[in-house]
Residue, then its C-alpha position, 0 to 999 in steps of 0.5 A: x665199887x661200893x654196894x649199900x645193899x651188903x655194905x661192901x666195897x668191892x677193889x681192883x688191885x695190880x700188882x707187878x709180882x710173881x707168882x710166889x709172891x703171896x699177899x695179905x690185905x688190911x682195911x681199916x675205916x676213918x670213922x672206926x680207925x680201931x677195927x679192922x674190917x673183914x677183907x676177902x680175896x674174890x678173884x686173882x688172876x696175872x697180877x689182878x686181885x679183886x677183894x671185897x671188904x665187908x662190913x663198912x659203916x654208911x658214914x666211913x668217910x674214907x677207907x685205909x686200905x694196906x698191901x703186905x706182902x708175905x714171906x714164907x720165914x717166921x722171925x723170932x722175937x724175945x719179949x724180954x728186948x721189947x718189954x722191960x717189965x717182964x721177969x720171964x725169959x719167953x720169945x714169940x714167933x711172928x709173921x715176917x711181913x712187909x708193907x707194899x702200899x696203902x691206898x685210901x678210898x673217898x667215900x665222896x668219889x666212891x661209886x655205888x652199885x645197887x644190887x647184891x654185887x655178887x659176880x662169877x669168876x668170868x664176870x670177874x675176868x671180863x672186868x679185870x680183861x675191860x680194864x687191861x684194855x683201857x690201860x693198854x689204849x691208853x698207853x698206846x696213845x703215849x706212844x703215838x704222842x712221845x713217836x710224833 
């Protein structure tokens, strides 16, 4: 849901994980493909998250969004193997992550909400309990199709 009032998208996201799986978010726009957008965690709950990025242009045609998930172990890197231009011997420590998925979002199909869009977090759970409803109603109806 898109809210022009505060130029924010607000995403529902499940994701099949444990609990001590930690993920990370990545937003980034067509028409500034070089910045990446600010992008907050504003309700998780049983593999649900609602993040809301902030900052999108008016004109962003589409919207790249990345899933990593974290791991806990640092990985070592030598500078020296990735630049061969360096006359001293360092090494970096950096994040061990790994890419889950991108999704993109249409500015076209996006729908809007006028408003602040600012929820509570049982506005949130309401939403995110509507919309493991309508899943379970629609997986209910494969099967009564797939018995019959």
């Amino acid at each position: 849901m898109y809210h022009p009032a505060l130029s924010s998208l607000d995403m529902v996201i499940k994701l099949d994980q444990t609990d001590e799986e930690e993920v990370s978010f990545v937003a980034q726009e067509k028409a500034n493909p070089n910045i990446k957008l600010p992008v907050h965690l504003v309700y998780k709950e049983d593999g649900y998250y609602v993040v809301r990025i902030n900052d999108l242009s008016p004109n962003r045609e589409a919207l790249a969004f990345d899933l990593y998930q974290e791991s806990e172990e640092k990985e070592t890197v030598n500078v020296d193997d990735v630049t061969s231009d360096s006359e001293t011997d360092s090494t970096e420590e950096i994040d061990a992550h790994a890419l889950i998925t991108m999704l993109y979002s249409d500015q076209r199909k996006t729908k809007s909400e006028e408003g602040n869009g600012t929820r509570n977090k049982q506005e949130y759970a309401l939403l995110v309990n509507g919309l493991e409803k309508d899943f379970v109603k629609k997986k209910m109806k494969n099967y009564e199709k797939a018995i019959a």
